[in-house]
C-alpha positions in Angstrom: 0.0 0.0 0.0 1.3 3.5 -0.7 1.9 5.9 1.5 -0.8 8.2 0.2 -3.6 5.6 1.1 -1.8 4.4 4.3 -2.1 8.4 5.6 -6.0 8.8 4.2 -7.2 5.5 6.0 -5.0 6.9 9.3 -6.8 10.4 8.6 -10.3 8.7 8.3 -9.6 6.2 11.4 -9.0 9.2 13.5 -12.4 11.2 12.2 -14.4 8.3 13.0 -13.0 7.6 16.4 -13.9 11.8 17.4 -17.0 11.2 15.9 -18.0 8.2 18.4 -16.2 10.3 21.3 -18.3 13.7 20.6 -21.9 11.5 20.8 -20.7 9.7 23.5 -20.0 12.7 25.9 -23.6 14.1 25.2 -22.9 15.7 21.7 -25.3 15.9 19.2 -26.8 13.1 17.1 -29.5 13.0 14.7 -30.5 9.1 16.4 -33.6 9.6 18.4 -33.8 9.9 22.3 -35.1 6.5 23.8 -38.9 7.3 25.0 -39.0 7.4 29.1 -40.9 4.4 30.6 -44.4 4.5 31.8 -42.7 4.2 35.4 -40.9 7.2 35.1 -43.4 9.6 33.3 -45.9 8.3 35.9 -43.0 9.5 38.4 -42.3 12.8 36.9 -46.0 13.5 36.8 -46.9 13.1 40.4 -43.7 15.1 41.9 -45.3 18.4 40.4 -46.2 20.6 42.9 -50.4 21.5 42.8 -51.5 24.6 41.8 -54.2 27.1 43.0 -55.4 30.4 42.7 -56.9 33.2 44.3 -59.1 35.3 42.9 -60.4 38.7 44.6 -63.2 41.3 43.4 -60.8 44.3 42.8 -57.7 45.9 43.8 -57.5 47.0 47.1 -55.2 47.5 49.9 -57.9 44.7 51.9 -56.3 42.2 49.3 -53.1 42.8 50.2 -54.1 41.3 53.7 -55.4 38.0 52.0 -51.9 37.8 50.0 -49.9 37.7 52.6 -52.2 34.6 54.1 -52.2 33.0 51.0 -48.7 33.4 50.4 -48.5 31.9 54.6 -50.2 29.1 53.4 -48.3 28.4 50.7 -45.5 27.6 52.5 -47.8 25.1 55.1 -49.7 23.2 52.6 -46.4 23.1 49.8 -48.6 24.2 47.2 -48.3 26.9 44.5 -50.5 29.8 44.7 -51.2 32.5 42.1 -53.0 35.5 43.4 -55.2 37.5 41.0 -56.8 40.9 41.7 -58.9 42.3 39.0 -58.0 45.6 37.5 -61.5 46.3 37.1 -64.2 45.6 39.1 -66.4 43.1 36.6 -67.8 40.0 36.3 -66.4 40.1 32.2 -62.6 40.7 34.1 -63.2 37.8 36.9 -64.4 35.6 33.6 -60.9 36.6 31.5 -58.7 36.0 34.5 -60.4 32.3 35.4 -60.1 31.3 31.7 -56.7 32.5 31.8 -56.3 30.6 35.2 -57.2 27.3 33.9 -55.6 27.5 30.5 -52.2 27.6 32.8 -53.8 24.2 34.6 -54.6 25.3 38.2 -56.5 22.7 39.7 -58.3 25.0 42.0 -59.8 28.4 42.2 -60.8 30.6 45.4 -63.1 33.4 44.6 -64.7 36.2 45.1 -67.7 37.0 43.0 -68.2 40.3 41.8 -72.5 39.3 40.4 -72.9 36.2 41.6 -76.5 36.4 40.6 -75.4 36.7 37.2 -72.0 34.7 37.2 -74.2 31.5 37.7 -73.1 29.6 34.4 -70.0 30.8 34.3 -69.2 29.6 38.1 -70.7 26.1 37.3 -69.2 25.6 34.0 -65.5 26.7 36.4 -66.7 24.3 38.9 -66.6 21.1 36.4 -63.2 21.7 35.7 -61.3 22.5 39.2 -62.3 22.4 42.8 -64.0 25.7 43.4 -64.8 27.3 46.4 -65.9 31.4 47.3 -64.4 33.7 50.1 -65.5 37.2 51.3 -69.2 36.8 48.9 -70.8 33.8 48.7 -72.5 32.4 45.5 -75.0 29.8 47.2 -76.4 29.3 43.7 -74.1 27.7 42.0 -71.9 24.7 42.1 -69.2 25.9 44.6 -68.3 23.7 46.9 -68.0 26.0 50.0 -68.1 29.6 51.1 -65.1 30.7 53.7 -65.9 34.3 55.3 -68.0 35.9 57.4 -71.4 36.6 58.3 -72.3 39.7 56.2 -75.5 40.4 57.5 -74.5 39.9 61.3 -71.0 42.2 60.0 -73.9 44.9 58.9 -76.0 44.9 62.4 -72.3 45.8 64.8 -71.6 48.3 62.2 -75.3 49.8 62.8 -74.3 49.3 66.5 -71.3 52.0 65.8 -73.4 54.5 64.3 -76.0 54.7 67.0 -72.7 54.7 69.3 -72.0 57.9 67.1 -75.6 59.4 67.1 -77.3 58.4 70.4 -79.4 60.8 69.8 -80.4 59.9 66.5 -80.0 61.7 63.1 -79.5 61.4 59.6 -77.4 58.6 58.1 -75.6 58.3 54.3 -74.2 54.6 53.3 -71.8 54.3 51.2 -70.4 51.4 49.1 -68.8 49.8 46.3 -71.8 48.1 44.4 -74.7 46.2 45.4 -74.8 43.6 43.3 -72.4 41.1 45.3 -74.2 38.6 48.0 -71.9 40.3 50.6 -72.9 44.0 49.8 -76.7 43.0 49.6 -76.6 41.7 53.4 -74.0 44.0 54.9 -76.0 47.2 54.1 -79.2 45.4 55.2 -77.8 44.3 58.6 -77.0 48.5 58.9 -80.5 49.7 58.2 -82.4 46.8 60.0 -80.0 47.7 63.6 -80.6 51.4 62.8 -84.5 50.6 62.5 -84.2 48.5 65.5 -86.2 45.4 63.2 -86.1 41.9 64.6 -83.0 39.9 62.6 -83.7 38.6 59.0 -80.5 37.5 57.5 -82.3 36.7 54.0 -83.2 39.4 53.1 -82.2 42.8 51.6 -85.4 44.4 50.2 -85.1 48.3 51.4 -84.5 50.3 48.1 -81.4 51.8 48.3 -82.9 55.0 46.3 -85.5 55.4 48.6 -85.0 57.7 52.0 -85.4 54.8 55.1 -87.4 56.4 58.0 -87.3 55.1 61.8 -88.0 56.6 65.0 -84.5 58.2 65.6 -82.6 57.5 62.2 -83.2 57.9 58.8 -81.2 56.5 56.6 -80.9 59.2 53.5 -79.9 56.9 51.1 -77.1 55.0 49.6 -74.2 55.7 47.4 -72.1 53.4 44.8 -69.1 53.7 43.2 -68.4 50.3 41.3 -65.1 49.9 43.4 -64.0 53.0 42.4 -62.2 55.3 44.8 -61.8 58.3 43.6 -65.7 58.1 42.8 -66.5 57.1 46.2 -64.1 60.5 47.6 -66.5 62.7 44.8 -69.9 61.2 46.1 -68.6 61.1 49.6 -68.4 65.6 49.0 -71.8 65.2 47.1 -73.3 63.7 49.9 -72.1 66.3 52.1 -73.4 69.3 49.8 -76.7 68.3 49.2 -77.7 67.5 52.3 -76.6 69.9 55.4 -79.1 67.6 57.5 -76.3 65.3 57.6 -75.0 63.4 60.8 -73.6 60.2 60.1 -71.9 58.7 57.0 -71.1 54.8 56.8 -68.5 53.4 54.6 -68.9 49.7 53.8 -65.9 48.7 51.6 -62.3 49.2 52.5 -61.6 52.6 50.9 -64.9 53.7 51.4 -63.9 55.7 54.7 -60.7 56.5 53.3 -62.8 58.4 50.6 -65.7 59.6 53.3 -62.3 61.1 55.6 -60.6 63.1 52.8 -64.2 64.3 51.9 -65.3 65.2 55.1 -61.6 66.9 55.8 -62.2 69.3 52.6 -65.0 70.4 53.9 -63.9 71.1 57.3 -66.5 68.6 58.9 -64.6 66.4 60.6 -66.0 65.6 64.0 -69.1 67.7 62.7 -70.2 64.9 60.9 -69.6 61.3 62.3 -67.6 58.7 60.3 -68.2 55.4 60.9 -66.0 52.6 59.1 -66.0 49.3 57.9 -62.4 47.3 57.2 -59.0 48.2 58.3 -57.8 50.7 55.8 -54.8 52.6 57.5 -56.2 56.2 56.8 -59.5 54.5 58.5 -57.2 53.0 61.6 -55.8 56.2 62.1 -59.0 58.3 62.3 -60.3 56.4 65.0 -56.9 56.9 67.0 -57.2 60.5 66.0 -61.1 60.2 67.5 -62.4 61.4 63.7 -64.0 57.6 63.4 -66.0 56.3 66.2 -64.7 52.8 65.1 -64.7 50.1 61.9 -65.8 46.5 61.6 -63.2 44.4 60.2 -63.1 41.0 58.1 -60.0 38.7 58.6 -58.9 39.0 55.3 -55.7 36.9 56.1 -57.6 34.3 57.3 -59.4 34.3 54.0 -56.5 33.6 52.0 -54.6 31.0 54.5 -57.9 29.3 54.8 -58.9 28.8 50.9 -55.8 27.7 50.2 -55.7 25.4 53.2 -59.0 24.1 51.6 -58.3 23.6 48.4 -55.0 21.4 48.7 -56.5 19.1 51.1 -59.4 18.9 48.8 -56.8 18.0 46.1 -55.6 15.7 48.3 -59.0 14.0 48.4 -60.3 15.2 51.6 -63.3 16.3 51.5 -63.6 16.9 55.3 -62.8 19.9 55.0 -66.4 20.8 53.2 -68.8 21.0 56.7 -72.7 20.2 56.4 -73.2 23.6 56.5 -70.8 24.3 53.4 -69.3 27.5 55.4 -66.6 28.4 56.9 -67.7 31.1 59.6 -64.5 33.8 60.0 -66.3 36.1 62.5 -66.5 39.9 61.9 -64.8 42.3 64.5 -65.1 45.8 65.8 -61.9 48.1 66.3 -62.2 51.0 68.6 -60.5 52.9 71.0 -60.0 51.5 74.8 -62.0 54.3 75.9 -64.9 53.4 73.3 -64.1 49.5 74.2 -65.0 50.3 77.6 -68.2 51.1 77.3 -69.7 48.4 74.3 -72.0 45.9 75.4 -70.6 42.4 76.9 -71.8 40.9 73.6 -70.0 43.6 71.4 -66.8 43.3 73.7 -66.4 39.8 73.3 -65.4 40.5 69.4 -64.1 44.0 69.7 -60.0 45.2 69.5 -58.7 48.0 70.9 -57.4 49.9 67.8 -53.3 49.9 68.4 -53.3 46.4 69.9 -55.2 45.3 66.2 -53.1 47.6 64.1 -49.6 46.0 65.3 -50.5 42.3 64.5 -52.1 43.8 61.0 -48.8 45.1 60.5 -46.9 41.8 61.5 -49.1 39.7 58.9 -48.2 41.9 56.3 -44.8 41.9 57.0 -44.4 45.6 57.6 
């Protein structure tokens, strides 16, 4: 053989034994990778971690409180948790956000319905696909499996308490809140009027028309305002209100930023302490008022609670325990009143069983939130 052909087979040797050297260490090859086993797909699929998802009914500094449980919980239960606040205040924006929800492949939603009355198909349709459950408004008409929050109605009546606490007297009363289509507004406005008119306790219904004026022997409640979640809305209504009727005594904010908005209002118009603030929810500007003695007090939700407990729900339902669900399909978080020790002092025994005194509930607020 020649010396030529001797070098090319040596040149050729060597090619072929890089080749096999390169696809051996994990270079590239056009052969197929071998398919994984049934075994370990089967394995891969269970050692995801579950997914769920809380939904809210708008952004507000309230949902900031239920993050922080839900983001608790997560860490508990080892479960992933997606929080979603809508940017606006619709049932159409709650839809897009669950659709969006379970195209990513949650396998359990939390939420809040903005029209429950008219979120019916919507909510069942969710509820065949994932483990569904409400918080803060119920949706007793559809498919969920359970409500977690508190007693609206019952909420409404120690909030009524507060105002005759600020008008023992009587006088002239303006609610104000967010929208009246959801269960939870319904009943909390309701359980105000009904202790206001002194009426025997009817948690079902809410039939007083919030455009008509709402006469009793010492109050009469003017009427009610609504905003659609809106807070600089609420603020302009809030100095309506206070224009158009100089009869004025009392004005009631049931959302969170409602007596945010009914403060900077009533400051404007130089009539703080004039007229009587009375608050609902643990919005700092609202905390601080009733320190400064501008707000004879709030009623507050546990809005952490609401988030560590849905989630808490959902991944043992996951788990397959339905346990969790009671007969009654609730999950009672009792309401709260937050007052000064000096106003503390004098509630009823009743009222001071679930009342805080203001800086004592402001510190652990601030703890839970991290700040």
């Amino acid at each position: 053989m020649s010396r030529n052909k001797t070098s090319y087979l040596a040149l050729m040797l060597s090619t072929l034994t890089l080749l096999v050297t390169v696809v051996g260490c994990g270079g590239s090859s056009s052969a197929p990778a071998p398919e994984a086993s049934e075994e370990t797909a089967s394995s891969t699929a269970t050692s995801e971690r579950q997914s769920v998802a809380f939904v809210t009914n708008q952004i507000a500094d309230f949902w900031n409180i239920a993050k922080a449980g839900c983001e608790d919980a997560q860490k508990d239960f080892n479960i992933d948790v997606d929080v979603r606040m809508p940017s606006e205040a619709t049932a159409v924006e709650q839809k897009r956000i669950v659709e969006d929800l379970l195209t990513s492949g949650v396998q359990g939603i939390a939420i809040s319905p903005v029209d429950a009355d008219n979120q019916v198909d919507f909510m069942n349709e969710t509820a065949k696909k994932v483990s569904l459950i409400t918080h803060d408004s119920d949706a007793p008409g559809t498919d969920r499996l359970m409500y977690i929050g508190m007693d609206n109605y019952r909420a409404g009546r120690m909030c009524g308490r507060l105002a005759k606490m600020a008008l023992p007297d009587g006088g002239n009363v303006m609610l104000f809140i967010g929208r009246l289509e959801q269960d939870n507004s319904k009943y909390r406005r309701q359980g105000v009027i009904d202790e206001l008119l002194d009426r025997e306790a009817e948690p079902g219904r809410f039939d007083d028309d919030p455009e008509q004026v709402i006469k009793g022997e010492k109050y009469t409640i003017l009427g009610t305002y609504t905003d659609q979640g809106k807070e600089d809305v609420a603020q302009r209504k809030a100095a309506d209100a206070i224009n158009a009727f100089p009869e004025l005594n009392a004005m009631v904010g049931l959302f969170e930023y409602n007596p945010k908005a009914i403060y900077q209002a009533l400051k404007q118009a130089g009539k703080l302490g004039e007229i009587k603030l009375v608050g609902f929810d643990e919005n700092d500007v609202t905390l601080q008022a009733i320190k400064d003695g501008d707000c004879i007090g709030t009623v507050v939700q546990n809005p952490y609670q609401y988030g560590y407990k849905s989630v808490e729900v959902l991944s043992k339902l996951l788990a397959g325990d339905t346990s969790v669900i009671p007969a009654s399909k609730e999950i009672d978080i009792p309401a709260r009143m937050v007052v000064t020790q000096e106003t503390l002092d004098t509630l009823s025994a009743e009222d001071q069983e679930s009342a805080e005194e203001v800086d004592t509930f402001w510190a652990d607020l601030k703890a839970k939130k991290g700040g």
